[in-house]
C-alpha positions as CSV (number, residue, x, y, z in Angstrom):
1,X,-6.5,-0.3,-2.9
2,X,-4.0,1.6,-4.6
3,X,-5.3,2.8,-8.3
4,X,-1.1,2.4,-9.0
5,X,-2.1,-1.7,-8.6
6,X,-4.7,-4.8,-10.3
7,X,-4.6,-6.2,-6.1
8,X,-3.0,-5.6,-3.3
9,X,-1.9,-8.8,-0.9
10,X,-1.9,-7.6,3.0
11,X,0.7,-9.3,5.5
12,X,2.1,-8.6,8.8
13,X,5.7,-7.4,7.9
14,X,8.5,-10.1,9.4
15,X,6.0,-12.9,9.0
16,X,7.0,-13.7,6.2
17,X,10.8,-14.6,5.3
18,X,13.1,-15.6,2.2
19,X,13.6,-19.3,2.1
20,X,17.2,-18.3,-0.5
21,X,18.4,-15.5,1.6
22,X,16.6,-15.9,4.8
23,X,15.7,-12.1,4.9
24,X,12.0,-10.8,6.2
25,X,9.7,-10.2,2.5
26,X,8.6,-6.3,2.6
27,X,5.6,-5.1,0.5
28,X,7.1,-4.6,-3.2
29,X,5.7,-4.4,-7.0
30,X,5.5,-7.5,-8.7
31,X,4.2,-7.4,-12.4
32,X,2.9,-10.8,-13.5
33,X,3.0,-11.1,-16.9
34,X,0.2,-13.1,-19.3
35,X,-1.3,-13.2,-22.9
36,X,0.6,-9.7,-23.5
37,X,-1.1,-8.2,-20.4
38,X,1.1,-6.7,-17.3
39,X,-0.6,-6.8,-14.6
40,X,1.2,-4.9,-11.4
41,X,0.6,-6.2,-7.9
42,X,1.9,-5.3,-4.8
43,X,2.7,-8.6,-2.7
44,X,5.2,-9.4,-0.3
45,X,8.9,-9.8,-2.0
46,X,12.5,-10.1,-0.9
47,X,14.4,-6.8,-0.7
48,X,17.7,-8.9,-1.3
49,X,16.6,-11.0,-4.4
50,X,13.4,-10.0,-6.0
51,X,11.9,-13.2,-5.3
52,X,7.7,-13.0,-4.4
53,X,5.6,-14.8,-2.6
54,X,2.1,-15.6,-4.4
55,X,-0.3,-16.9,-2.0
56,X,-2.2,-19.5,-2.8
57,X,-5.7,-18.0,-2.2
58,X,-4.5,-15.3,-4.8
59,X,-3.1,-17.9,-7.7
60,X,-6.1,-19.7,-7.1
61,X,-8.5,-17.0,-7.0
62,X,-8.1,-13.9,-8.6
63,X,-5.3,-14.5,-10.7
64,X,-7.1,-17.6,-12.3
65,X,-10.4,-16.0,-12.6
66,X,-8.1,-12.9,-14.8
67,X,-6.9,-16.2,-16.4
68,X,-9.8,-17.6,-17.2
69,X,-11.4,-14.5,-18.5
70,X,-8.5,-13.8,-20.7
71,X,-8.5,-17.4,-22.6
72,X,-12.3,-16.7,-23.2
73,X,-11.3,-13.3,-25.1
């Protein structure tokens, strides 16, 4: 993983594609924002919009467990 990025989601480039522009998501940095903490990640995202894709597995793993850990600070 990238020291640059908090997690990395891996994808097979074209597979996954823009439901607002319809263009293929490319690898991109998306910086999710919580409590005052940035946390960068590099996820798949639309070149045309900005628009990212969170998997679930992600929101419902990693990012809740950061969650989670945060709210018991």
């Amino acid at each position: 993983m990238s020291e640059k990025y908090y997690e990395t989601y891996a994808f097979e480039p074209g597979s996954l594609i823009c439901d607002r522009c319809r263009t293929a998501l490319v690898p991109g940095e998306v910086v999710l924002h919580y409590m005052g903490n940035d946390f960068p990640i590099e996820m798949p995202k639309c070149p045309v919009c900005g628009q990212a894709f969170i998997p679930e597995e992600l929101a419902m793993g990693k990012i809740l467990q950061v969650e989670q850990a945060l709210e018991d600070k």
